[in-house]
C-alpha positions in Angstrom: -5.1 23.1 -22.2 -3.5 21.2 -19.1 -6.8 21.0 -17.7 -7.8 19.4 -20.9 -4.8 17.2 -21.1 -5.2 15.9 -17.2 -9.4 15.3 -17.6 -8.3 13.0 -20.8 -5.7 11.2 -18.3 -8.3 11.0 -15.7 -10.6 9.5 -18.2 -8.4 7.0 -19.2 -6.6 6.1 -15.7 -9.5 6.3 -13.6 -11.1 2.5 -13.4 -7.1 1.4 -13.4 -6.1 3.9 -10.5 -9.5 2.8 -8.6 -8.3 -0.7 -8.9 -4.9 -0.3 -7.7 -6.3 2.1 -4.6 -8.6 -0.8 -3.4 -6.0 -3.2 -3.9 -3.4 -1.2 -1.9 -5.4 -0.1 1.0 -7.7 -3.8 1.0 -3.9 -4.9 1.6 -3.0 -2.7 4.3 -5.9 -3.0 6.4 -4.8 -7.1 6.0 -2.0 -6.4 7.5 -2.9 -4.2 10.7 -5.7 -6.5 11.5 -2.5 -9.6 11.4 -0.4 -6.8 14.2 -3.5 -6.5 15.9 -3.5 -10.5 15.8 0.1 -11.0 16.9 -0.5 -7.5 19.8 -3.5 -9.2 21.1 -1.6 -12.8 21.9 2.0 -11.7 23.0 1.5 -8.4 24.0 2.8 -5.3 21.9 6.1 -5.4 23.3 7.5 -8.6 21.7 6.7 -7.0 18.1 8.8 -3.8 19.1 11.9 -6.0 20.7 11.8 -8.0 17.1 11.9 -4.9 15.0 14.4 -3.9 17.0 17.1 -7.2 17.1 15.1 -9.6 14.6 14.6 -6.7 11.8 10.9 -8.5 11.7 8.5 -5.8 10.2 5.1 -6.6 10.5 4.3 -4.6 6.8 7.7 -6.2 5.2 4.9 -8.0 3.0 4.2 -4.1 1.4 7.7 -3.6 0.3 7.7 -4.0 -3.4 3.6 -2.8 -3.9 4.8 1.0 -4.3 7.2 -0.6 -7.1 4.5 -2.9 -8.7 1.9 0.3 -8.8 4.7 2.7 -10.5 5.7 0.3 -13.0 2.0 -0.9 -13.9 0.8 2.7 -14.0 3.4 3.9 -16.3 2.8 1.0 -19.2 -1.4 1.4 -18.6 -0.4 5.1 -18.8 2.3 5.5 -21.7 1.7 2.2 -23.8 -0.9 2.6 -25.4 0.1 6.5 -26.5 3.0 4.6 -28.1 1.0 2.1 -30.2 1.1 3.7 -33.5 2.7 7.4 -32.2 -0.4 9.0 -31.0 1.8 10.9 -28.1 2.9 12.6 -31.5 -0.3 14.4 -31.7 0.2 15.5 -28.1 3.7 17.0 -28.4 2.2 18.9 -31.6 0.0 20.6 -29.3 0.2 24.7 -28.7 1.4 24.0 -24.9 4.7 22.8 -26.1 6.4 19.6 -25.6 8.1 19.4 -22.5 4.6 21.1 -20.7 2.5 18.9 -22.2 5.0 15.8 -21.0 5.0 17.6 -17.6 1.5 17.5 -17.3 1.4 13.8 -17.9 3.7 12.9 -15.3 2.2 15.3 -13.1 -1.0 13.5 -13.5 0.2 10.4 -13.0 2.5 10.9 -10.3 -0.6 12.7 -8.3 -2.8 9.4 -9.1 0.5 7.6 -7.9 0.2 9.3 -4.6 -3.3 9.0 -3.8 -2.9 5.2 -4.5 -0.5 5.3 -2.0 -1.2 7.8 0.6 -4.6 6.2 2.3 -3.1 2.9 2.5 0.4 4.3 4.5 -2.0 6.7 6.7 -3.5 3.2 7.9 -0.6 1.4 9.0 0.9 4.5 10.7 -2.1 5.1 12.5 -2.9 1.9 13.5 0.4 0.7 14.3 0.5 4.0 16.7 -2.2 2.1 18.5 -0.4 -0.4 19.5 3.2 0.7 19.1 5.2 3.2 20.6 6.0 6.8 19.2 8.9 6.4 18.2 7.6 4.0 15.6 6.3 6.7 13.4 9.7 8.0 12.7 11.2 5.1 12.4 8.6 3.8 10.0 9.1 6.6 7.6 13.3 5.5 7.5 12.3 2.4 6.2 8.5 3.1 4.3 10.3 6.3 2.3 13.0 4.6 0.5 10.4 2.2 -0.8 8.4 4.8 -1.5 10.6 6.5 -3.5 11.3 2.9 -5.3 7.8 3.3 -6.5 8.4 7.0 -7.7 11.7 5.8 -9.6 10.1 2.9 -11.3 7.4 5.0 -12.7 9.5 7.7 -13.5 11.6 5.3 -15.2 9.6 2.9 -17.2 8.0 6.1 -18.6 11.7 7.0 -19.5 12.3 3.9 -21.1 8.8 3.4 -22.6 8.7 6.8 -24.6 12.6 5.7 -25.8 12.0 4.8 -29.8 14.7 2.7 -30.3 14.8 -0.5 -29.1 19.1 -0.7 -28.1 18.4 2.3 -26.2 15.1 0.4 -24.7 17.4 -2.6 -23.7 20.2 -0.1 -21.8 17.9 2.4 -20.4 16.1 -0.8 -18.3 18.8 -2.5 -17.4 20.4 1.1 -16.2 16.9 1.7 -14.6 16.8 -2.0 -12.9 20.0 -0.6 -11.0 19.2 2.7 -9.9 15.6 1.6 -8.4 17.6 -1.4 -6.9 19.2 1.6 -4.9 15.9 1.6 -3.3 16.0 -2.2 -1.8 19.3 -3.0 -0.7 19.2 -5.2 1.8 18.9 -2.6 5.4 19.0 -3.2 8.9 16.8 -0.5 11.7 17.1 2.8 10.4 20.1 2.2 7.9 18.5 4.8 5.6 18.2 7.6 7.7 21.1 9.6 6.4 20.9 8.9 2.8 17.1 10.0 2.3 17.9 13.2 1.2 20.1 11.8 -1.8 17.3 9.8 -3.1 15.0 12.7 -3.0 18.1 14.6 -5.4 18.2 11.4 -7.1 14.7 11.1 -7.2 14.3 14.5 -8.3 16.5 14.3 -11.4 15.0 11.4 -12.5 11.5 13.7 -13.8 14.2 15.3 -16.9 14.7 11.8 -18.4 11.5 11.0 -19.3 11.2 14.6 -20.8 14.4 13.5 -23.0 12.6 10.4 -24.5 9.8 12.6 -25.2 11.7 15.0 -26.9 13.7 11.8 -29.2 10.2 10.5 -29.8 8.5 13.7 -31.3 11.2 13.8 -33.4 11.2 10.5 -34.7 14.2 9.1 -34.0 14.0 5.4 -35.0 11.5 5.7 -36.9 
């Protein structure tokens, strides 16, 4: 059944996801070939000494796209099963509600992650080029928390999307609004380092809520 239920997501997802990978990656290649631009004319050091004092980050241009992916795969995902309760039919299936849910967002969230992966494996490896090796840690400090932005905003425009009333629509995206602005308060070098783990908590609980609209929507609440 869940191999069933992810080929049907695949099916539906696949031209969307394919778009979004291109777009991401096309993007990221943009911007090494711009450091290769700026290493090439004032050597790599200058780059690494404005990181460092100037907070100027050469893939700052990249720091909302994981958010813009999550939020645009959740309503291409979960929209349309909406329109005239069809996720009702899903939730009636034999697997169960919550696993069939699950399986959804596992689905997605895995597309999620292959949108991003390829494009982040680029600018760490070709910014190691050029850049020293400390870089690489200090690029995951800042690249994670956006990361996880993108996570969040998927996780919660599901949450709000599957919600059948439209109060609880209003609150639950102005609530969600502030916990992905968590993600993007304004930092300075490395200002995230110790507070990574709590976003991965936060990040974690946030898979239950959308399994709470689910459960309000098979049951027709506002209906």
């Amino acid at each position: 059944m869940f191999k069933a239920l992810a080929y049907k997501e695949w099916i539906k997802l696949r031209l969307y996801w394919g778009l979004m990978f291109l777009a991401h990656l096309i993007f990221c290649l943009f911007l090494c070939l711009q450091l290769r631009r700026v290493c090439m004319i004032n050597e790599p050091l200058p780059v690494w000494q404005n990181w460092l004092f100037k907070d100027y980050l050469f893939f700052r241009p990249v720091e909302y796209g994981p958010l813009l992916l999550g939020l645009l795969f959740a309503c291409l995902q979960f929209f349309p099963e909406t329109v005239g309760k069809r996720l009702r039919l899903v939730l009636h299936l034999p697997l169960g509600e919550e696993p069939a849910i699950g399986a959804h967002l596992l689905v997605g969230l895995g597309l999620l992650t292959l949108a991003f992966l390829p494009g982040i494996l680029v600018l760490v490896g070709y910014s190691a080029i050029w850049l020293p090796r400390e870089f690489l840690v200090h690029f995951g400090y800042i690249y994670a928390p956006w990361l996880a932005g993108g996570y969040a905003a998927y996780l919660l425009a599901v949450f709000t999307l599957l919600e059948p009333t439209w109060r609880l629509r209003i609150f639950y995206f102005l609530l969600s609004a502030s916990l992905v602005r968590l993600c993007y308060l304004p930092s300075n070098y490395d200002s995230y380092g110790r507070v990574l783990p709590w976003l991965a908590v936060l990040l974690a609980g946030l898979v239950v809520l959308p399994l709470l609209s689910a459960h309000r929507f098979g049951k027709g609440y506002g209906s």
